[in-house]
C-alpha positions as CSV (number, residue, x, y, z in Angstrom):
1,X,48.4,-35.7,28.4
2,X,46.1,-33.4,29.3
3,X,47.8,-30.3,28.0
4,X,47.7,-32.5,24.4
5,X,43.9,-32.7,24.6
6,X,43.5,-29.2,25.7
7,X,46.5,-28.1,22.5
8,X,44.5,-30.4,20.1
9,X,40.9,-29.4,21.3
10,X,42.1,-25.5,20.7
11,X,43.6,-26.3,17.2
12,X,40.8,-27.8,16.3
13,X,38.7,-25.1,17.7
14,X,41.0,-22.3,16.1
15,X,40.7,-24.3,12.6
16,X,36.4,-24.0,12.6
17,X,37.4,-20.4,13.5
18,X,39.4,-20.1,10.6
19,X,37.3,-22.2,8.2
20,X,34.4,-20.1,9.2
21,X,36.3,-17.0,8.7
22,X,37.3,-17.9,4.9
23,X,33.7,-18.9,4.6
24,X,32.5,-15.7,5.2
25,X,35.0,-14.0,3.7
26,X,34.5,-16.3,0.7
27,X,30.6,-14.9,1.3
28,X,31.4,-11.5,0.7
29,X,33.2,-11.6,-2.2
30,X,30.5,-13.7,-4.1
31,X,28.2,-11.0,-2.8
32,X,30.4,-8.4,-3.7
33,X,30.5,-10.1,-7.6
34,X,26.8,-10.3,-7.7
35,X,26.0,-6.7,-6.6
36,X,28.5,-5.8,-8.9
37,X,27.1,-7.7,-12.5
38,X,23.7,-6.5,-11.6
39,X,25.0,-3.0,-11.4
40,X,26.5,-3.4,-14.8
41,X,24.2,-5.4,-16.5
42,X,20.7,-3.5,-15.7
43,X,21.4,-0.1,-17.8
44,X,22.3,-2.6,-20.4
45,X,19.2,-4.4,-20.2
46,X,17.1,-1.9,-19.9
47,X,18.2,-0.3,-22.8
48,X,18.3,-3.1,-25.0
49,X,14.3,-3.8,-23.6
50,X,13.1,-0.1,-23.8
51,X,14.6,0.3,-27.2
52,X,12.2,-2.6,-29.2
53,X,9.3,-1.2,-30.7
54,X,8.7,2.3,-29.5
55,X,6.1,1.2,-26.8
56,X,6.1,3.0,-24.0
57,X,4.3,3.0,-20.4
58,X,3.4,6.7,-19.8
59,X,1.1,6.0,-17.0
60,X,-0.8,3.6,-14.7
61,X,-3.8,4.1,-12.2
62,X,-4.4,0.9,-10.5
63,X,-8.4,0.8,-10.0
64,X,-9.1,-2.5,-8.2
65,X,-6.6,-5.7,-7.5
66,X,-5.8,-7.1,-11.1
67,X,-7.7,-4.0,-12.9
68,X,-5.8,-0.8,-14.3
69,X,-5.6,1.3,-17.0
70,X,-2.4,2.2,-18.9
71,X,-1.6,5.1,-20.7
72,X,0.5,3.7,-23.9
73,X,2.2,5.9,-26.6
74,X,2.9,3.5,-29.9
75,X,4.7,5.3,-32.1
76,X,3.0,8.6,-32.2
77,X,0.0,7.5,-31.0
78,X,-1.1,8.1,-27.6
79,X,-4.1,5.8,-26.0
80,X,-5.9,4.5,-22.9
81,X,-6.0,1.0,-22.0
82,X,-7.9,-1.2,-19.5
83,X,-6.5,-4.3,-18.3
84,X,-8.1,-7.2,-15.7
85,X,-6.9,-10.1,-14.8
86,X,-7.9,-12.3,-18.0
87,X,-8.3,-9.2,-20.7
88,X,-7.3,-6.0,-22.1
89,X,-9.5,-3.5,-23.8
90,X,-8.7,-0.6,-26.0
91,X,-10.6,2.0,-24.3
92,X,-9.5,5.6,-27.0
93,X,-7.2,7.3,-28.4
94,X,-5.7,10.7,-25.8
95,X,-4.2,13.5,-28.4
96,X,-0.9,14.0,-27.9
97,X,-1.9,17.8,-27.1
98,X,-4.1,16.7,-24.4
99,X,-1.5,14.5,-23.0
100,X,1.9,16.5,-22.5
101,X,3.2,13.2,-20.4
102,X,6.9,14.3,-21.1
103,X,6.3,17.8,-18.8
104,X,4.6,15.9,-16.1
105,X,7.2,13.1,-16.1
106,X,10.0,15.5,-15.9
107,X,8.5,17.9,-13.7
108,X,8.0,14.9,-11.0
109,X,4.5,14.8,-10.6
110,X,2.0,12.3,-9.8
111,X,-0.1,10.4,-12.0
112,X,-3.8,11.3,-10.6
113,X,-3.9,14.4,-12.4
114,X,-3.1,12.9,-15.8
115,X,-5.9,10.3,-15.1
116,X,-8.2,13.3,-13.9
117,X,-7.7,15.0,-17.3
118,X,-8.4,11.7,-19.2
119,X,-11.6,11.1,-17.5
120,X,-13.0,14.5,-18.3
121,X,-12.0,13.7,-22.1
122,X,-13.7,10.4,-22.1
123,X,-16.3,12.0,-20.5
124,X,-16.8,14.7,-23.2
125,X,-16.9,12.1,-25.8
C-alpha cells in the first residue's frame, strides 16, 4: 500500500514535470514566432512609413525635457524646427549647401556639429 502511494505520488509528480516541460517548451516556440514576425515585419514597416511624403528627420538636439529642435528636409527643402511640449515653431529655412546631412550621416558622425553650424547661420541672419 505504501509502495502504491509512493508509485502514484511519483506519477503524479513526473506528470507536473512533464506538463511543465511542454509548457515551456510550448513558451519557446511562441517566443520563437514572435521574434521571428517582428524580424519580418519591421523592414516592411519601415519602408512602407518612411516612404509617404518625402519627410524626413535629418537631425535632433534635445535642449531641455520636452523641448528640441529638428532638422526636417520636405521635399527639397531643408529647415529648422522647434518643438515643446504643447507647440512647434518654424524657426528657418538651412540651404541645402549649408547642410550636407547625407556626408555627415554616412560618415557616422555626431549631430552637435551640424547644430553648431546651424547656430552660427541663425546667428548671421
Amino acid at each position: 500500500m505504501i509502495a502504491a502511494l509512493l508509485l502514484q505520488q511519483t506519477v503524479l509528480l513526473g506528470s507536473l514535470w512533464g506538463d511543465y516541460l511542454k509548457t515551456m517548451v510550448i513558451l519557446a516556440v511562441i517566443c520563437l514566432l514572435a521574434v521571428g514576425a517582428l524580424k519580418f515585419l519591421r523592414p516592411r514597416l519601415q519602408a512602407s512609413a518612411g516612404s509617404s511624403g518625402g519627410i524626413r528627420v535629418l537631425a535632433r538636439q534635445s535642449l531641455e525635457p520636452r523641448k528640441n529642435l529638428y532638422v526636417v528636409r520636405a521635399g527639397h527643402t531643408t529647415m529648422l524646427i522647434a518643438t515643446s511640449g504643447e507647440s512647434v515653431h518654424f524657426m528657418t529655412l538651412v540651404e541645402h549647401t549649408d547642410f550636407p546631412e547625407e556626408q555627415t550621416a554616412d560618415a557616422g558622425l555626431s549631430a552637435k556639429p551640424m547644430f553648431q553650424k546651424i547656430t552660427h547661420l541663425v546667428k548671421d541672419r
